[in-house]
C-alpha positions as CSV (number, residue, x, y, z in Angstrom):
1,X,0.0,0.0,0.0
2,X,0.8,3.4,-0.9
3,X,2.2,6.5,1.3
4,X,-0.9,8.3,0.1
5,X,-3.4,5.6,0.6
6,X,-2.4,5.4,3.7
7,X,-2.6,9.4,4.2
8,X,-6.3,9.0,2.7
9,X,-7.2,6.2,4.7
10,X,-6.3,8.6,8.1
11,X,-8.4,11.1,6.7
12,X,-11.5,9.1,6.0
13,X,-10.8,7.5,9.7
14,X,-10.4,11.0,11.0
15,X,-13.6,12.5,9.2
16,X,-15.7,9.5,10.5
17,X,-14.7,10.7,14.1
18,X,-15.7,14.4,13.7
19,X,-18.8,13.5,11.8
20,X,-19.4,10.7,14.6
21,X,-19.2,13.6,17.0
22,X,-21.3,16.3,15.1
23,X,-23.8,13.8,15.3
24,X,-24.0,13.1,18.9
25,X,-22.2,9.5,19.0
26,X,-19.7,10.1,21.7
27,X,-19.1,6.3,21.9
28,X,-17.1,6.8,18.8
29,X,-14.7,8.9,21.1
30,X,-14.6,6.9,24.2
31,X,-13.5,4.2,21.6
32,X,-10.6,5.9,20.2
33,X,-9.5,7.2,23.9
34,X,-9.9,3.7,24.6
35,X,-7.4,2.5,22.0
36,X,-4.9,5.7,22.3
37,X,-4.5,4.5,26.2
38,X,-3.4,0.9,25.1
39,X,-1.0,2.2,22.0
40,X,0.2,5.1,23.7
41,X,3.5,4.7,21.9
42,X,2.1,5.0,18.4
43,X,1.1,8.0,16.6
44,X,-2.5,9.7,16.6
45,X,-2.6,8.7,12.6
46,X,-1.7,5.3,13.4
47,X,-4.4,4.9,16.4
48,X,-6.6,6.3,14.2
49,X,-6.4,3.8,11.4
50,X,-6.1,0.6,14.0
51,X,-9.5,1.6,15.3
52,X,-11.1,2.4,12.2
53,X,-9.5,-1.0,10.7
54,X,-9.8,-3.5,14.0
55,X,-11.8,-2.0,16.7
56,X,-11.0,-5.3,19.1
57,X,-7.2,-5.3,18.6
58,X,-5.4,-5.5,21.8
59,X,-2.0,-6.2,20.6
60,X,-0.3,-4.7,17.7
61,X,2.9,-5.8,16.1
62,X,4.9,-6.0,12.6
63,X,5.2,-9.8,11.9
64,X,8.5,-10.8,13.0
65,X,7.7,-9.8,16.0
66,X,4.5,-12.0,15.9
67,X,7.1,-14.7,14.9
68,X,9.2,-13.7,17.8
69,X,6.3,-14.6,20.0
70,X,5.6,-18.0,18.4
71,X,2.4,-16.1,17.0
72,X,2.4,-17.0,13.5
73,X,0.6,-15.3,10.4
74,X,-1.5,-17.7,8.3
75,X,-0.9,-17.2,4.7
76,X,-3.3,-15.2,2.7
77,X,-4.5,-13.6,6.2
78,X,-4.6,-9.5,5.8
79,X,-3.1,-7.2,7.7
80,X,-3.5,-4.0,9.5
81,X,-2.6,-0.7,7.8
82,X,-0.7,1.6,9.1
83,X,1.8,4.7,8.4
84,X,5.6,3.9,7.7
85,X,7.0,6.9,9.0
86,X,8.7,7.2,12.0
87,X,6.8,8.5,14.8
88,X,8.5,10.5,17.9
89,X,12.0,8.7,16.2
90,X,11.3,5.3,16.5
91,X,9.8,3.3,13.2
92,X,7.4,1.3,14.7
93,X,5.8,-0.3,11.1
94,X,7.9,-0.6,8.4
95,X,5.0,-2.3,5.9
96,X,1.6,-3.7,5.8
97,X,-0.7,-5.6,3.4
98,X,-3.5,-4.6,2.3
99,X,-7.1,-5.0,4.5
């Protein structure tokens, strides 16, 4: 996937939140808060597009370090999205597969 897919993806994930909020569904918020207290290392982009993609992920992680685990990735099994760039200096994805 694309730099800019990703960029359009955390604008259409973004959007849904304000017009979730203009509308009066502040579950949509609590969600997010929800989610930006267990990946507080990540950025608000990339907590924005885990939510919008997987609202019950509790654990996030590139897949080696699944492997690292013993977790293993099924073949043909998508992944989660999310922006390459390094956030506060640390590159915390370095690729994903399309959803």
């Amino acid at each position: 996937m694309k730099l800019e897919e990703i960029k359009n993806k955390t604008q259409e994930a973004t959007d849904y939140l304000v017009q979730s909020l203009e509308a009066g569904h502040s579950e949509v918020l609590t969600e997010y808060l929800g989610a930006m207290g267990k990946f507080h290392t990540y950025s608000f982009g990339n907590i924005m597009l885990i939510v919008r993609q997987k609202p019950s992920a509790t654990n996030v992680a590139g897949v080696r370090t699944w492997n690292s685990l013993g977790r293993f990735v099924r073949r043909g099994e998508k992944g989660t999205c999310f922006d390459p760039r390094p956030a506060h200096g640390t590159l915390f994805w370095t690729h994903c597969s399309n959803p």
